[in-house]
N, C-alpha and C positions, 0 to 999 in steps of 0.2 A: 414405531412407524411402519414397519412392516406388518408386522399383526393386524393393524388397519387396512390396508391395500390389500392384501390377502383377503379379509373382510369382506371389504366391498365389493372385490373381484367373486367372492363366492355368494353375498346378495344378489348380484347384479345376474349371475348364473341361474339361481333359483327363479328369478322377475322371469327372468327370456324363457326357462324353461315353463315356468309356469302359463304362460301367452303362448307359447307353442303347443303347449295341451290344449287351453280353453279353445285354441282356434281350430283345432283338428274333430273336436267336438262339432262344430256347427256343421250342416249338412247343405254343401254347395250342390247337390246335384241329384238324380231319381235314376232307379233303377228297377226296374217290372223282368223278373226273371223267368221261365218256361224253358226247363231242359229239353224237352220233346219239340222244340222250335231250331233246335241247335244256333248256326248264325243268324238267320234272318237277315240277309243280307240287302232284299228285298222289300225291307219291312211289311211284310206278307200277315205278320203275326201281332195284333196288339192286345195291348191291355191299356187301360184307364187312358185310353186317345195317346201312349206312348206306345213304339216299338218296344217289344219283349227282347230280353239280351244288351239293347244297349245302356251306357249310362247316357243320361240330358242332362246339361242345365234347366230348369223348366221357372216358370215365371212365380212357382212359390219360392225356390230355392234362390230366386235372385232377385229379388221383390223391388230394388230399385231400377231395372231395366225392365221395358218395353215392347215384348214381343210376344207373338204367339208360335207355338206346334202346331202345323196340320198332316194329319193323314192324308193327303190327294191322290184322289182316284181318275182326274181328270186330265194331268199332268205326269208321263211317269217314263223309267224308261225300259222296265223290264218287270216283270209282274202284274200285280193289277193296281198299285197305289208305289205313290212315294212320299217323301217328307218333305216337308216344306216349313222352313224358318221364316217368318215374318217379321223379320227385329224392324222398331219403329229407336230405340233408342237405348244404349248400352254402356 
């Protein structure tokens, strides 16, 4: 009886770790790197419509929510652009 529970207890180990691997695989998020940008605190600095340096969620990486990234140049409050989340649904 024990050799059984023991058993399971170390299946059941294996399961979770293994679901903890697969899920560490999938890629929740985007990051656009440039050392010569240092912070970009400003987001002064992009690449592919993200700020360089930081991580995003972005709307490949979460494909069942509803929003967009903007660069806004229109809107800001130090620099010449800021960022702008536009979630419609999350």
């Amino acid at each position: 009886m024990k050799t059984t529970r023991i058993t399971i207890k170390f299946q059941l180990s294996l399961i979770l770790g293994f679901v903890l691997f697969i899920s560490g695989c999938r890629q929740f998020s985007k990051h656009e790197a440039d050392k010569s940008a240092g912070l970009n605190g400003s987001f002064e600095v992009s690449k592919n419509d993200l700020p360089v340096n930081w991580v995003m969620y972005t709307p490949k990486t979460v494909p069942d929510a509803d929003f967009e990234i903007v660069l806004d140049k229109n809107v800001y409050k130090e620099g010449k652009q800021s960022l702008k989340f536009d979630v419609k649904k999350c």
